[in-house]
LOMIDREN-26242 format. One record per residue: x, y, z of N, C-alpha, C in turn; residue in one letter; residue number from 1. Coordinates in steps of 0.02 Angstrom, whole numbers, plus 50000, padded with zeros to 5 digits. Example, Ala and Ser with C-alpha at 12.3 -4.5 7.8 and 13.67 -1.06 7.14 Angstrom:
<marzas>
{marza {50660,49716,50390},{50615,49775,50390},{50660,49835,50390},"A",1}
{marza {50642,49888,50354},{50684,49947,50357},{50645,50002,50394},"S",2}
</marzas>
This chain:
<marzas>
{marza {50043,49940,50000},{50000,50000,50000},{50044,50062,50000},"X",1}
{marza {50013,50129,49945},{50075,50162,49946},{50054,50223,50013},"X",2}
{marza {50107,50228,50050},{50084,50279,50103},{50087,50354,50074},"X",3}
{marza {50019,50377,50107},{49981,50436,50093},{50039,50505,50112},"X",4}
{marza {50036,50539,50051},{50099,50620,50082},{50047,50658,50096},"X",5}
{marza {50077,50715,50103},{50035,50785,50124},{49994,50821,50066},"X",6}
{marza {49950,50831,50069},{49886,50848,50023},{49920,50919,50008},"X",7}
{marza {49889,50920,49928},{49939,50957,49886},{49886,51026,49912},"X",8}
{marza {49923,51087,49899},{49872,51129,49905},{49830,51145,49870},"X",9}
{marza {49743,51181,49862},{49712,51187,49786},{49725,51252,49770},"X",10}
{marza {49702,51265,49706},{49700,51311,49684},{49667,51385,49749},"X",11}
{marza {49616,51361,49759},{49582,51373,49799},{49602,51391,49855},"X",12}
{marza {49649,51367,49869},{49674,51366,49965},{49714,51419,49949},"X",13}
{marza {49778,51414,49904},{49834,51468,49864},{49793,51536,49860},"X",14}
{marza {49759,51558,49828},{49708,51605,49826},{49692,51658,49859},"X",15}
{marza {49673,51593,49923},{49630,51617,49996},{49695,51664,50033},"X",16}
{marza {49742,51625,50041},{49808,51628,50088},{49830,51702,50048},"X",17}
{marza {49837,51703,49970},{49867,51770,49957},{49800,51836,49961},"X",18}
{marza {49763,51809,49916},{49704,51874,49911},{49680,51896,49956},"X",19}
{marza {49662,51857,50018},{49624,51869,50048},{49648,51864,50148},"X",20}
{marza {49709,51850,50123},{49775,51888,50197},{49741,51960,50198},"X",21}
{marza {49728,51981,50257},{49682,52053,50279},{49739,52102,50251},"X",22}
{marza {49798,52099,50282},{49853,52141,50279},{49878,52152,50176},"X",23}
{marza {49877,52091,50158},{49877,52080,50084},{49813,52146,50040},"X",24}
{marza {49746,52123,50088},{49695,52161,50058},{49704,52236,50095},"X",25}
{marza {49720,52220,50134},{49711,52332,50165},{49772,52351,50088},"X",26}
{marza {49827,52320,50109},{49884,52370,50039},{49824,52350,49978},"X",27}
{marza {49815,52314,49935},{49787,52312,49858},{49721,52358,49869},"X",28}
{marza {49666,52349,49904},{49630,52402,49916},{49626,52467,49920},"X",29}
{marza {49657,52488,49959},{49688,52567,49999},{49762,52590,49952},"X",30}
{marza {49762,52576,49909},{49812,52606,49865},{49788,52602,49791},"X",31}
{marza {49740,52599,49782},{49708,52617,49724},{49651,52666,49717},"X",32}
{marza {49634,52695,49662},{49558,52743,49657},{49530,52697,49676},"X",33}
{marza {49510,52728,49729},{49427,52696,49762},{49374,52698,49735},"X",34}
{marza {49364,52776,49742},{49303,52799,49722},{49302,52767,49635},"X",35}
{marza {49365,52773,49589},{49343,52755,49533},{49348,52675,49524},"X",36}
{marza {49373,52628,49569},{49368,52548,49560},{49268,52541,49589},"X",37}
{marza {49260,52592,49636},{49183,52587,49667},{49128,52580,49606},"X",38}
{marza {49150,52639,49562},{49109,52653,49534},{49090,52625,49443},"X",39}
{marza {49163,52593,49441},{49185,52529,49391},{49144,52476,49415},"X",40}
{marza {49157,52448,49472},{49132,52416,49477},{49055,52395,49478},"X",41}
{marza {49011,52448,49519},{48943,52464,49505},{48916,52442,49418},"X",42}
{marza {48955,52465,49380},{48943,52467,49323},{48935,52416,49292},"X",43}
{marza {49018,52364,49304},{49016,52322,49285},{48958,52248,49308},"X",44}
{marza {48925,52274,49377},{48888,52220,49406},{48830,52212,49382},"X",45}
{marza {48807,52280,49353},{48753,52288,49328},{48723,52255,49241},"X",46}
{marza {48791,52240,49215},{48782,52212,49148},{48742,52155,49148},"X",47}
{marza {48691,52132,49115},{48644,52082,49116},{48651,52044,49065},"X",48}
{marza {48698,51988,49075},{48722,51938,49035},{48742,51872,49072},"X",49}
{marza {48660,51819,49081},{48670,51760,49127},{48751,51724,49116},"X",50}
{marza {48775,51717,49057},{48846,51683,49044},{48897,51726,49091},"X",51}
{marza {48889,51796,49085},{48940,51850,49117},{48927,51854,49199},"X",52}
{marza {48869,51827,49221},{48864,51812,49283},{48876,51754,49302},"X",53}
{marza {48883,51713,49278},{48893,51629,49294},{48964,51643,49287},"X",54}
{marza {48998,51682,49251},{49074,51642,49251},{49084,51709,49295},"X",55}
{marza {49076,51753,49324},{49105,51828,49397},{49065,51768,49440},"X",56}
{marza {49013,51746,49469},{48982,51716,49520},{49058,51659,49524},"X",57}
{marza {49088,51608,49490},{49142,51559,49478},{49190,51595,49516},"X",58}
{marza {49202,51666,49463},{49269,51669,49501},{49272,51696,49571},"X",59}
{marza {49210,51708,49589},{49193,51783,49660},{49189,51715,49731},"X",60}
{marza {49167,51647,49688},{49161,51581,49756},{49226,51544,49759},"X",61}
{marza {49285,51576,49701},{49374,51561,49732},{49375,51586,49775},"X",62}
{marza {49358,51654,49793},{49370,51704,49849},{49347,51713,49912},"X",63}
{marza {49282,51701,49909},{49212,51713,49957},{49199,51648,49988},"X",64}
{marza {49211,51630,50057},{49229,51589,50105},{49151,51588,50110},"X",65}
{marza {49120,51510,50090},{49050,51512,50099},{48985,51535,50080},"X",66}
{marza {49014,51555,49999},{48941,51585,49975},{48866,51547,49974},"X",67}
{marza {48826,51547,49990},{48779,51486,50020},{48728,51524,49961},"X",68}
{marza {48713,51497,49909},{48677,51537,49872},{48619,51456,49861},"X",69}
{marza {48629,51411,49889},{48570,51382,49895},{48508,51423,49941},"X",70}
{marza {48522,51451,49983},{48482,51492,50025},{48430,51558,49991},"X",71}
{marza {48436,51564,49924},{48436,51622,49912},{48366,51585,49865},"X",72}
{marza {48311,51660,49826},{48250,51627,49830},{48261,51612,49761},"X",73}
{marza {48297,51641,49723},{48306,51605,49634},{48379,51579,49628},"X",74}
{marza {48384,51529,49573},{48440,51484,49562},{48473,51500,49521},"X",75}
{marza {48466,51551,49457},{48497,51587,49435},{48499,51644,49426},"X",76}
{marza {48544,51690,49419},{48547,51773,49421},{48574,51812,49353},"X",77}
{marza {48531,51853,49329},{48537,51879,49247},{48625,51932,49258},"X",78}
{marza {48616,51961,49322},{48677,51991,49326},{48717,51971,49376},"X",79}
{marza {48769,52018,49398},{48817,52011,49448},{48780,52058,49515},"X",80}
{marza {48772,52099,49494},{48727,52139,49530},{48643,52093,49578},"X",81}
{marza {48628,52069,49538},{48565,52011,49549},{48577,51979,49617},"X",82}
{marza {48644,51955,49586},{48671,51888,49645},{48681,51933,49698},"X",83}
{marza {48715,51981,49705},{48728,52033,49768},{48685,52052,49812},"X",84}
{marza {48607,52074,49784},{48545,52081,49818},{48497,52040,49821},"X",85}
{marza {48514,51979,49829},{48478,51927,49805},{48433,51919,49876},"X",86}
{marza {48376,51906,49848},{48328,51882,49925},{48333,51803,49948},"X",87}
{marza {48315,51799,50010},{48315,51719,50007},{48248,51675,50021},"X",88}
{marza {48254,51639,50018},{48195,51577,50033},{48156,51599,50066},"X",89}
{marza {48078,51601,50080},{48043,51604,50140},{48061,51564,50191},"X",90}
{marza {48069,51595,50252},{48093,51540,50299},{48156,51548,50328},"X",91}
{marza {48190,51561,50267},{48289,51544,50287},{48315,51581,50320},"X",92}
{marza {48275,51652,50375},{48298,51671,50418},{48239,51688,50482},"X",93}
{marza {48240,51611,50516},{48158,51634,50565},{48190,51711,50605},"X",94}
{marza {48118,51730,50624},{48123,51793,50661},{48107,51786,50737},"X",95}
{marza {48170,51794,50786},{48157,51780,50863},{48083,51803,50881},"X",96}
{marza {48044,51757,50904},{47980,51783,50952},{47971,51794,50990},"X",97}
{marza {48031,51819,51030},{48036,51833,51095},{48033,51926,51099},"X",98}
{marza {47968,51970,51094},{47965,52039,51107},{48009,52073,51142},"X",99}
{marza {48036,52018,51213},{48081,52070,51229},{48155,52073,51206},"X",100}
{marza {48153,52064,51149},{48220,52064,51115},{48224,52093,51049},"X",101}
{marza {48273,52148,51032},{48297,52189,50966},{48331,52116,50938},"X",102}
{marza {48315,52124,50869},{48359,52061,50841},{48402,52091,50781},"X",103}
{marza {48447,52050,50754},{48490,52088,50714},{48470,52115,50660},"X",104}
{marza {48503,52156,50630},{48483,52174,50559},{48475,52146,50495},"X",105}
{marza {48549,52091,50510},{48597,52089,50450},{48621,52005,50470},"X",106}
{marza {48647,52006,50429},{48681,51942,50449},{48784,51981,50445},"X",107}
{marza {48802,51954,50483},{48859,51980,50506},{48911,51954,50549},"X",108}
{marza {48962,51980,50539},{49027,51969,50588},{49009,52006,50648},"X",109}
{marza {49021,51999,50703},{49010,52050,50771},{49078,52086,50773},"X",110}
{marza {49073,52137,50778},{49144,52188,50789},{49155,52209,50840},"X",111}
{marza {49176,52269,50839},{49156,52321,50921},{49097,52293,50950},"X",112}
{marza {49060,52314,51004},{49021,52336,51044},{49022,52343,51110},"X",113}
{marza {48973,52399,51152},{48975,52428,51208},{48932,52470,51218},"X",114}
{marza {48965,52524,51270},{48913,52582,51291},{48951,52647,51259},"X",115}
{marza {48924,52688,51240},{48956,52742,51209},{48977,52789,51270},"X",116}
{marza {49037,52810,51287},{49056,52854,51337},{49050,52923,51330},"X",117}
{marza {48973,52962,51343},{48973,53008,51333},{48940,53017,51254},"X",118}
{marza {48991,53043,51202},{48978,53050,51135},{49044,53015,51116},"X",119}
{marza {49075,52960,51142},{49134,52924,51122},{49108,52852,51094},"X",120}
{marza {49139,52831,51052},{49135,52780,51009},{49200,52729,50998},"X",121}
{marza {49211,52678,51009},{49251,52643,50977},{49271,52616,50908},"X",122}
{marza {49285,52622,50867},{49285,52565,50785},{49343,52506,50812},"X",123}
{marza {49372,52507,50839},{49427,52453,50886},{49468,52483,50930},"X",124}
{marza {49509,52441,50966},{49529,52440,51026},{49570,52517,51004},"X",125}
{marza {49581,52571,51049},{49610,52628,51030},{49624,52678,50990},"X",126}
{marza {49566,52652,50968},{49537,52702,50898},{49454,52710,50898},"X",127}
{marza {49453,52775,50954},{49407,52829,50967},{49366,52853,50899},"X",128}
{marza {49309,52867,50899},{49291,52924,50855},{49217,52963,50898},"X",129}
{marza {49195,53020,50902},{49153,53037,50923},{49083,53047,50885},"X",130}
{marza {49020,53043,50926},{48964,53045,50881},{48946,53107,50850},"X",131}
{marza {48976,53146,50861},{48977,53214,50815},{49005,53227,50743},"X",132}
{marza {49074,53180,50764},{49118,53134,50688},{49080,53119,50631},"X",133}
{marza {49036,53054,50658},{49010,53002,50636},{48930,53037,50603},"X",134}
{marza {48882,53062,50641},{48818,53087,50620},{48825,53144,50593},"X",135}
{marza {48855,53211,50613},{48867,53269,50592},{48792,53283,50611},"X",136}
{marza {48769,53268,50645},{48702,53297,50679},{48714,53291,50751},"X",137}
{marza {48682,53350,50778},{48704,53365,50854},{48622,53352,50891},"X",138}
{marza {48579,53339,50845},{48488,53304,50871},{48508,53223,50875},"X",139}
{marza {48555,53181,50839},{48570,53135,50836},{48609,53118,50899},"X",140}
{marza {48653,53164,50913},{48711,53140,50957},{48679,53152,51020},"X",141}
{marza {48623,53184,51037},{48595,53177,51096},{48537,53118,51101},"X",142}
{marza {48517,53120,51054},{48496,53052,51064},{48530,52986,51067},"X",143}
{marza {48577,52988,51060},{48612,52913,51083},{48684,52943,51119},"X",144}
{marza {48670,52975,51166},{48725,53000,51180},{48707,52926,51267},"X",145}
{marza {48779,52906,51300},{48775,52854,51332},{48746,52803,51313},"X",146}
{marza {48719,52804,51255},{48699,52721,51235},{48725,52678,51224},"X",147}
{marza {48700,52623,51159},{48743,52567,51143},{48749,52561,51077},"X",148}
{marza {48794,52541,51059},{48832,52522,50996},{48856,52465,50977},"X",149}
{marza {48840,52445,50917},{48875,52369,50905},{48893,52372,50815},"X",150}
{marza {48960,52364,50814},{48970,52360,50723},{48961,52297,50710},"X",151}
{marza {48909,52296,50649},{48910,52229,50600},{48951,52244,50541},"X",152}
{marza {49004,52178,50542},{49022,52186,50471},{48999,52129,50433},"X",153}
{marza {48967,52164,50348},{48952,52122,50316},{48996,52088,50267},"X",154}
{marza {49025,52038,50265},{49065,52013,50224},{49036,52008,50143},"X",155}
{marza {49081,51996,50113},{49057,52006,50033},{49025,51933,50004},"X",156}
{marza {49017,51882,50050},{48970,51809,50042},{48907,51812,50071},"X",157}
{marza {48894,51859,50111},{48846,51860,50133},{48784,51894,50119},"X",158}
{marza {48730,51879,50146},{48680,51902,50108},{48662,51973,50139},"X",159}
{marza {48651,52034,50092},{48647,52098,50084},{48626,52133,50104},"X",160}
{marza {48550,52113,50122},{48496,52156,50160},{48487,52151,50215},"X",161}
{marza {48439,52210,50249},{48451,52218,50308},{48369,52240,50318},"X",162}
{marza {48345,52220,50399},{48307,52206,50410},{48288,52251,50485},"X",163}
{marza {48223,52270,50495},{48205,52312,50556},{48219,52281,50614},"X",164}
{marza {48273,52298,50667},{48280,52246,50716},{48201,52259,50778},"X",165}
{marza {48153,52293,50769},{48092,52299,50805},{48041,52334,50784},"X",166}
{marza {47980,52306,50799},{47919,52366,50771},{47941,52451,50798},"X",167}
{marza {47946,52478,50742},{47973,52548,50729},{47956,52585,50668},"X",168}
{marza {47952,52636,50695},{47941,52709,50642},{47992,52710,50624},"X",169}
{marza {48002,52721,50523},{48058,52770,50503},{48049,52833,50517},"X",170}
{marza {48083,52879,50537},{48052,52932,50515},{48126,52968,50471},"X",171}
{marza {48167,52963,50464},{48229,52989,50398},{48276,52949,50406},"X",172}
{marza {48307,52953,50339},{48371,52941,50312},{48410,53005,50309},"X",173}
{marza {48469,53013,50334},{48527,53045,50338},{48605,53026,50290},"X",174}
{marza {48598,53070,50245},{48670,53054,50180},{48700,53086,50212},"X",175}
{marza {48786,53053,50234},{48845,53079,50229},{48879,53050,50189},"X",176}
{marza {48917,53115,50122},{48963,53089,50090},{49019,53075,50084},"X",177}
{marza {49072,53038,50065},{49124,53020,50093},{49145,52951,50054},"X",178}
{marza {49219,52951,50083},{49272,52915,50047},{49227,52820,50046},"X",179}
{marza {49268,52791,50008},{49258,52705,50021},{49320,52675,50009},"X",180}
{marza {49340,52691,50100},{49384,52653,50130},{49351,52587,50153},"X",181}
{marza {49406,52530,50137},{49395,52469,50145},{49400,52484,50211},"X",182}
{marza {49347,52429,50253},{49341,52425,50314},{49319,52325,50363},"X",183}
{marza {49389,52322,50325},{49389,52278,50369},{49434,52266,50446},"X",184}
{marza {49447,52216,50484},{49479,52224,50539},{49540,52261,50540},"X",185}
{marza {49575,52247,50495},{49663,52256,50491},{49641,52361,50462},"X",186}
{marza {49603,52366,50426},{49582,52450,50401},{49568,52486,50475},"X",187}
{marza {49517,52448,50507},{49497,52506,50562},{49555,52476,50619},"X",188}
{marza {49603,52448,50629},{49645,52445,50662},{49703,52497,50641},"X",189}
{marza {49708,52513,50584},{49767,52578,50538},{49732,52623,50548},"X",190}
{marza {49668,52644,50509},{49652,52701,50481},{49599,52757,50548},"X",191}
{marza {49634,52811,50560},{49597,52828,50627},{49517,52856,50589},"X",192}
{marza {49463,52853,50651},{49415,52871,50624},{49374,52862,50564},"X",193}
{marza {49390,52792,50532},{49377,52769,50485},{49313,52767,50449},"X",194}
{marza {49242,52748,50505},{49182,52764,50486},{49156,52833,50482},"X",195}
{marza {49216,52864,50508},{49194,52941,50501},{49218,52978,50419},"X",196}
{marza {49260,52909,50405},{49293,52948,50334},{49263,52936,50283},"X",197}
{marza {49195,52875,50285},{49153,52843,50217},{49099,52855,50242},"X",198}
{marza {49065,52855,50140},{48998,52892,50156},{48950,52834,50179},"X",199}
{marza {48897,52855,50196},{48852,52821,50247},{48796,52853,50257},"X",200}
{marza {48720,52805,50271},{48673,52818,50250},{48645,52794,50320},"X",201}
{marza {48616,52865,50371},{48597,52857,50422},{48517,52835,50441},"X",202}
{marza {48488,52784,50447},{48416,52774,50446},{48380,52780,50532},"X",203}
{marza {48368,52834,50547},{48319,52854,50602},{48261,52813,50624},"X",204}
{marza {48281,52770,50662},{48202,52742,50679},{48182,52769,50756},"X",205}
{marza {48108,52747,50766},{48071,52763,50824},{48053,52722,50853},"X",206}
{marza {48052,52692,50910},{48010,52652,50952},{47967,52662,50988},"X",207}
{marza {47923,52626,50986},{47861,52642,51026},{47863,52672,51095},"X",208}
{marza {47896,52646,51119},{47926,52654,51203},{47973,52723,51196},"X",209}
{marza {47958,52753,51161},{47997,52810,51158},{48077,52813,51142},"X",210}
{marza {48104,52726,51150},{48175,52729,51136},{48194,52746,51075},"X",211}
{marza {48267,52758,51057},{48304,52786,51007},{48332,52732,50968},"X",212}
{marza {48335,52715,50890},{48362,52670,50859},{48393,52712,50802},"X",213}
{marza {48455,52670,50798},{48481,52704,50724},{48528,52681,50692},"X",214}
{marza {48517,52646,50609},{48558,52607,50582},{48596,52636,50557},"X",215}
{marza {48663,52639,50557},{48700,52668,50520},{48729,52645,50445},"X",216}
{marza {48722,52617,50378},{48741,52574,50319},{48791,52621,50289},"X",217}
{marza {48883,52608,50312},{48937,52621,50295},{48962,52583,50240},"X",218}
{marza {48981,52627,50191},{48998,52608,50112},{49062,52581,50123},"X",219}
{marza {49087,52537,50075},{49163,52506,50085},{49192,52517,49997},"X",220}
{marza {49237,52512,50002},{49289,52501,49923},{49228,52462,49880},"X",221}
{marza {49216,52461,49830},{49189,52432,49794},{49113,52431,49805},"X",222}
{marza {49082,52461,49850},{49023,52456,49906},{48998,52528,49908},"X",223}
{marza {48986,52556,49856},{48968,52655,49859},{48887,52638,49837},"X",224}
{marza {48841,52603,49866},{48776,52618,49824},{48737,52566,49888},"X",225}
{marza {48684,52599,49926},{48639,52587,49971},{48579,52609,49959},"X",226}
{marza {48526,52558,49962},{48474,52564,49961},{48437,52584,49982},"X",227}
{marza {48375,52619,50013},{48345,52634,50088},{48267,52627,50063},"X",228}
{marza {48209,52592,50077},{48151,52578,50028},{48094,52656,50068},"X",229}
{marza {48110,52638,50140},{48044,52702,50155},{48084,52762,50132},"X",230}
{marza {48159,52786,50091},{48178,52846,50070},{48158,52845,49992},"X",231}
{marza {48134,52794,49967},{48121,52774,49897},{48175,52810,49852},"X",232}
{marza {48251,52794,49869},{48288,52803,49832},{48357,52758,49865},"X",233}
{marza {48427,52773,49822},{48482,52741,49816},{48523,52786,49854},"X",234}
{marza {48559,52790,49870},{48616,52841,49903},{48674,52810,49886},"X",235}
{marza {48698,52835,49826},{48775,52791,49822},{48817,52856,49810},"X",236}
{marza {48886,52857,49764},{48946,52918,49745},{48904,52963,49706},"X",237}
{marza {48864,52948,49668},{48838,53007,49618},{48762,53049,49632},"X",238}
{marza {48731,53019,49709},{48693,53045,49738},{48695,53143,49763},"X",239}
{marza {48653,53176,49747},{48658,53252,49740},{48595,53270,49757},"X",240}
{marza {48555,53215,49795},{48488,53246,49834},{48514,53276,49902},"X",241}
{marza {48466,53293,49937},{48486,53330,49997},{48482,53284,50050},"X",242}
{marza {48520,53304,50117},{48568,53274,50159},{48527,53208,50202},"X",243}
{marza {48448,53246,50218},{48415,53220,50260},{48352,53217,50228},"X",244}
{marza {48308,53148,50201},{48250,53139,50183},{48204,53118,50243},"X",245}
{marza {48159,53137,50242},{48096,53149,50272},{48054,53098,50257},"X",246}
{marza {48072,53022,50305},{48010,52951,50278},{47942,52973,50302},"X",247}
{marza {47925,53007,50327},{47837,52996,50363},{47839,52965,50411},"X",248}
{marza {47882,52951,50445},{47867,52893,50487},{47825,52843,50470},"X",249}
{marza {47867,52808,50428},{47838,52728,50395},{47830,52682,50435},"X",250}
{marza {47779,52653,50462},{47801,52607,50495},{47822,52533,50481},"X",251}
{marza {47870,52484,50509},{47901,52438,50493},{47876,52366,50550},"X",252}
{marza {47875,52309,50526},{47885,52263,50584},{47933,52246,50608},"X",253}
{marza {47948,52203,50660},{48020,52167,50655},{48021,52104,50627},"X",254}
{marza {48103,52107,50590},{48098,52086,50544},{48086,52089,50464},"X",255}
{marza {48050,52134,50470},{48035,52183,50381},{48090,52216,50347},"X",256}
{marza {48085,52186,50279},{48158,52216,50236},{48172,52298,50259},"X",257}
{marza {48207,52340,50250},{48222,52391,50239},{48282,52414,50193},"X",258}
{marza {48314,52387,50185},{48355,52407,50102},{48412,52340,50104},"X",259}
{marza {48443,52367,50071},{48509,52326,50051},{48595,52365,50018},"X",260}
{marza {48607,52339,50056},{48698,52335,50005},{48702,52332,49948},"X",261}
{marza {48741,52366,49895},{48757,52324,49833},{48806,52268,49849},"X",262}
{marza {48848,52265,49904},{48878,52201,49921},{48896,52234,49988},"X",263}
{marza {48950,52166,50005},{48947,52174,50073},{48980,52241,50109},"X",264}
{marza {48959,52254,50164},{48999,52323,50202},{48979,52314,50286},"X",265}
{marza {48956,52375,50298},{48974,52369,50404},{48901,52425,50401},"X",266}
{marza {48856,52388,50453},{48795,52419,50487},{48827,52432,50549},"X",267}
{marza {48807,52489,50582},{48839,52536,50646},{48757,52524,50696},"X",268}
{marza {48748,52505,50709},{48667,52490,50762},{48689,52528,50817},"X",269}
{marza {48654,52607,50839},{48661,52631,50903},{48587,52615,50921},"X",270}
{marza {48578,52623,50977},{48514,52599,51044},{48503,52643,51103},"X",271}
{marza {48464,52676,51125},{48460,52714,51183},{48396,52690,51209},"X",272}
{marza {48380,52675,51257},{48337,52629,51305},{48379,52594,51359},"X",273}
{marza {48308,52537,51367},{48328,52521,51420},{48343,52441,51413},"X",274}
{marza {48395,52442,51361},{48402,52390,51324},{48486,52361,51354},"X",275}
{marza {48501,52319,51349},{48551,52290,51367},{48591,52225,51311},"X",276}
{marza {48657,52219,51298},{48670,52150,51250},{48654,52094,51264},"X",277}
{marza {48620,52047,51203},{48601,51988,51233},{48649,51913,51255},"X",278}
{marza {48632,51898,51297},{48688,51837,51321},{48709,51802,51262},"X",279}
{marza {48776,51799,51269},{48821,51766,51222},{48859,51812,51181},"X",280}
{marza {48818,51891,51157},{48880,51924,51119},{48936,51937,51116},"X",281}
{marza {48986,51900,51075},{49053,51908,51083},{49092,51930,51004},"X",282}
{marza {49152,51966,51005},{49168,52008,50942},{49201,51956,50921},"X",283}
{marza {49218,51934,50840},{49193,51866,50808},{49158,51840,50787},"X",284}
{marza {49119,51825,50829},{49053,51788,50796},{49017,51823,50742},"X",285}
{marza {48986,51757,50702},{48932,51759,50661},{48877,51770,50685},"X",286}
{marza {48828,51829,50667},{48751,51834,50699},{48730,51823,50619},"X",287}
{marza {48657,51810,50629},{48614,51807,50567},{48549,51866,50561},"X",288}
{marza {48539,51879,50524},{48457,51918,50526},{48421,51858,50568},"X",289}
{marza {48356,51916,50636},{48323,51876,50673},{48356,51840,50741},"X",290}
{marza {48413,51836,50726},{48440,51816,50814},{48446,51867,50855},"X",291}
{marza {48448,51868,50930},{48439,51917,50974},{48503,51963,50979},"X",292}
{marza {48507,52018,50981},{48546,52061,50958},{48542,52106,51048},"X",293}
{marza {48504,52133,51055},{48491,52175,51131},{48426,52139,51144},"X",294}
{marza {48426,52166,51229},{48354,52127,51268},{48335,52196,51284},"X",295}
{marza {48293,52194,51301},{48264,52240,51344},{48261,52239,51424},"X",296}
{marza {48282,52274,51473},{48300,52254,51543},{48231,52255,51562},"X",297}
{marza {48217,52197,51595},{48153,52193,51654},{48143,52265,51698},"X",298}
</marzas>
């Protein structure tokens, strides 16, 4: 019998190890036009040619650790763009029934989270930014001023949209414009103030209980175009409406779509109540849309 050597590496593994080394991706990212690879890219996702999406979908699952596109509600996608906002299955993300719990938005990496000190913020360990930075609204920063904060990052396999973490009023969307700096771990560990440096699309919600909610959807490299459905528009680089739209106070369930990514990037979730993190959150982990995200304190 011939004895077994060490398994060759694949294509695949080679790939992973160079492309997608964090430190590998902050330099190839962050040293090129952003704004113009962002906005190339947009372009290019949007071409509607099932062959031209089947062979970018090929090469995007060398890269993308786990694209689970069985989950998703159609089996094939006319573009590249398609596959990016793709909805999924009825079902494939139950919604916690437990009222006294905010559940996530997004499906996501857990990053930061805490209590905001004052109008202080973390993006990682020693790298401060303040809520005055970040909102450029000073009605904002008192409303979540001592609250809570938790960054989701959305990886670029994962699925896009994002969802009301509780029955809530919209009542606006807030455009800040700004750079698309890659923001992954190894970026907001370099780059100071990082979510303060990309543009980002602030969504105001209301809670019944009078508490304060507010999603923050931060653009990344390749990632300049957000959706928002009660703003009935896009907010991406070539957006030139005005700063702060006015939803009506729409109301939402929990659980109910509210926009999407053109691919993956980082939701900023601040909280003011009397809400607390739910047992088990730890930075690392995978959360999904629908798992418990904050409780509400007895």
């Amino acid at each position: 019998m011939k004895a077994e050597g060490p398994e060759l590496p694949t294509l695949r593994s080679i790939l992973w190890r160079i492309f997608l080394n964090e430190d590998v991706n902050f330099l190839v990212t962050n040293r090129i036009p952003r704004r113009l690879a962002t906005l190339a890219m947009g372009r290019f996702a949007r071409v509607e040619s099932p062959t031209l999406a089947r062979l970018s979908i090929a090469v995007w699952s060398l890269f993308a650790d786990d694209l689970r596109l069985e989950e998703a509600k159609e089996s094939t996608f006319p573009s590249l763009h398609a596959c990016f906002v793709r909805e999924l299955r009825e079902g494939a993300r139950p919604i916690d029934r437990d009222t006294g719990v905010l559940v996530s938005p997004c499906d996501a990496v857990v990053g930061a989270f805490g209590r905001v000190e004052g109008t202080r913020v973390f993006q990682a360990k020693g790298f401060p930014y303040t809520l005055s930075d970040f909102f450029g609204d000073e009605d904002l920063v008192e409303r979540h001023r001592d609250g809570l904060y938790v960054t989701l990052r959305l990886k670029s396999n994962m699925y896009h949209r994002f969802h009301a973490p509780d029955d809530a009023f919209v009542e606006s969307v807030r455009y800040v414009s700004g750079d698309t700096w890659n923001v992954n771990p190894v970026a907001l560990a370099r780059v100071e103030k990082l979510f303060c440096k990309n543009e980002r699309a602030i969504v105001e919600l209301r809670l019944g209980e009078g508490s304060s909610l507010s999603l923050a959807a931060v653009a990344s490299i390749l990632v300049g175009s957000v959706r928002v459905h009660a703003a009935r528009r896009t907010f991406d680089l070539r957006y030139r409406g005005p700063h702060r739209v006015d939803c009506g106070g729409v109301h939402v369930r929990r659980g109910q779509e509210l926009g999407y990514f053109e691919s993956g990037s980082t939701i900023v979730l601040f909280a003011r109540g009397p809400f607390e993190f739910a047992r088990g959150l730890r930075t690392g982990a995978t959360i999904r849309v629908g798992e418990a995200l904050l409780r509400r304190r007895s």
